[in-house]
Steps between C-alpha positions, in 0.01 A plus 500: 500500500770294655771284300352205516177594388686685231658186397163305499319748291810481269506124487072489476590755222722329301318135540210713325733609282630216392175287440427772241872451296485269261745162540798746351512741781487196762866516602455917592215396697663201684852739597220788659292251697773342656690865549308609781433134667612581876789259641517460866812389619357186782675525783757688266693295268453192733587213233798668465573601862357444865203627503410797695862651524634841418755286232160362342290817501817658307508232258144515409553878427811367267246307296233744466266397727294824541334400869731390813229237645499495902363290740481620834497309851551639833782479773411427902579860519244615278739566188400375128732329317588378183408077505228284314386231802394557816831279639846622442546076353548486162685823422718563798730237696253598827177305588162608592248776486677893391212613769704335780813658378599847610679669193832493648435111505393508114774699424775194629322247282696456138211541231752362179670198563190307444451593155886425404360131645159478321627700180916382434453607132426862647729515828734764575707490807398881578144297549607356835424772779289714376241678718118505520443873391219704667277695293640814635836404361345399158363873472837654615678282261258545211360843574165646436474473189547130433161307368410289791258210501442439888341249658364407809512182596309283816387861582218323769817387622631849589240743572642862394737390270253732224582806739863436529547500145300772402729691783789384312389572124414894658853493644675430231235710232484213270359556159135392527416569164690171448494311849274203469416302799350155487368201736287177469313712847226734337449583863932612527431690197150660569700570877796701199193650350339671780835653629565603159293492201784629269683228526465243165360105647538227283270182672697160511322229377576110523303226259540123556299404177362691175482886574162664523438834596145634555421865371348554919867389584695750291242797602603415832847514459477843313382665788814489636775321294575607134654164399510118583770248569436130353669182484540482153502124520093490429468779300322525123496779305106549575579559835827760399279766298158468730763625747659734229134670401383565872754719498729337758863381480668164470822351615535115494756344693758348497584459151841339434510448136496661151195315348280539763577886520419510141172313548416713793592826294299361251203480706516888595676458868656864564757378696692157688674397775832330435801344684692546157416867399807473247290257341159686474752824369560266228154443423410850486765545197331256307859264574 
């Protein structure tokens, strides 16, 4: 049994648990339920620091986030890096798309100064330069056996980008009792699944109104995924423990404040995504 189905049965446990303590033992309860809640560090600790750096990565480890959250694109030359969007626009001082970049290219563009800009309350002058990391370097700074959350993004974009970084996770023997990787493509992760069915899937998933989930959906999903990814903007608690008692997973994101990681804790999620993972650390101690 891996970790994190360790961690749900523990959490499933003790919500049983505590429905059957009377009012008294309510505070015990609350401390285990949110104990075992997994934070994912979003793009690291990116409200504190650009997003997708080494410097943020290391900062979300500071705050106890237990995940380092990646999203991968892919270099003219066929390398995956480290960047949210398909351009290089918003987080670098470069323009355009990362596939008509070689990596030597990425590696000119500064991927800090921007956020000393859009966040002065948070800038630090060692911001300003800092390089788009590949995923290669985020495994040979991190080692193998770092919790990753990986995923991969616009992958009809770059066919073989699943290959590549299963070549990569082999390379560098990371842990896959704890690797999770995720994408809003169940094609990109049924692609993951086929080349290797150890590997843990969680299955993005993006609401615009009211979340429904049908019980055909999740059986789908549990072929080859063992969790699922929502906005948590539409959620309801309904939706949180049909999820919950099918047996899969769920990590919201992005959640950026206390009282709506209580409420979601609340509900039964086993886990968030977070730009502030000091913050969700905080929840988790009952502070």
């Amino acid at each position: 049994m891996g970790n994190l189905k360790r961690k749900w049965m523990a959490a499933a446990g003790a919500l049983v648990m505590g429905m059957s303590i009377a009012a008294g033992g309510g505070k015990v309860m609350a401390g285990e339920k949110y104990k075992d809640i997994v934070n994912v560090a979003h793009r690291g600790a990116s409200g504190h620091a650009p997003e997708h750096t080494i410097i943020s990565y290391k900062m979300g480890e500071k705050m106890h986030g237990d995940y380092i959250e990646m999203d991968l694109q892919m270099t003219k030359d066929g390398q995956l890096i480290v960047m949210h969007d398909e351009k290089v626009d918003r987080t670098t001082d470069g323009t355009g798309l990362v596939r008509d970049y070689t990596l030597q290219q990425i590696k000119q563009l500064d991927a800090g100064s921007w956020f000393n800009e859009k966040y002065p309350q948070h800038a630090d002058p060692d911001y300003a330069g800092l390089q788009v990391p590949t995923l290669e370097e985020v495994f040979q700074t991190f080692g193998k056996n770092k919790n990753y959350y990986i995923e991969t993004k616009s992958p009809e974009v770059y066919p073989g980008m699943e290959k590549e970084l299963l070549r990569l996770i082999n390379k560098y023997n990371i842990n896959k009792e704890t690797l999770l990787v995720q994408s809003f493509s169940a094609q990109s992760l049924h692609i993951m699944h086929e080349l290797d069915p150890a590997i843990k899937l969680v299955q993005l998933l993006s609401y615009k109104s009211n979340a429904v989930i049908t019980n055909e959906e999740m059986a789908a999903i549990k072929e080859y995924a063992m969790g699922v990814g929502p906005n948590y903007t539409y959620l309801n608690q309904e939706y949180v423990q049909k999820v919950i008692q099918s047996g899969l997973e769920i990590h919201p994101y992005t959640v950026n404040d206390k009282e709506t990681m209580q409420r979601l804790i609340d509900w039964g999620v086993t886990g968030m995504f977070t730009n502030f993972p000091d913050l969700l650390a905080e929840v988790k101690k009952g502070k």
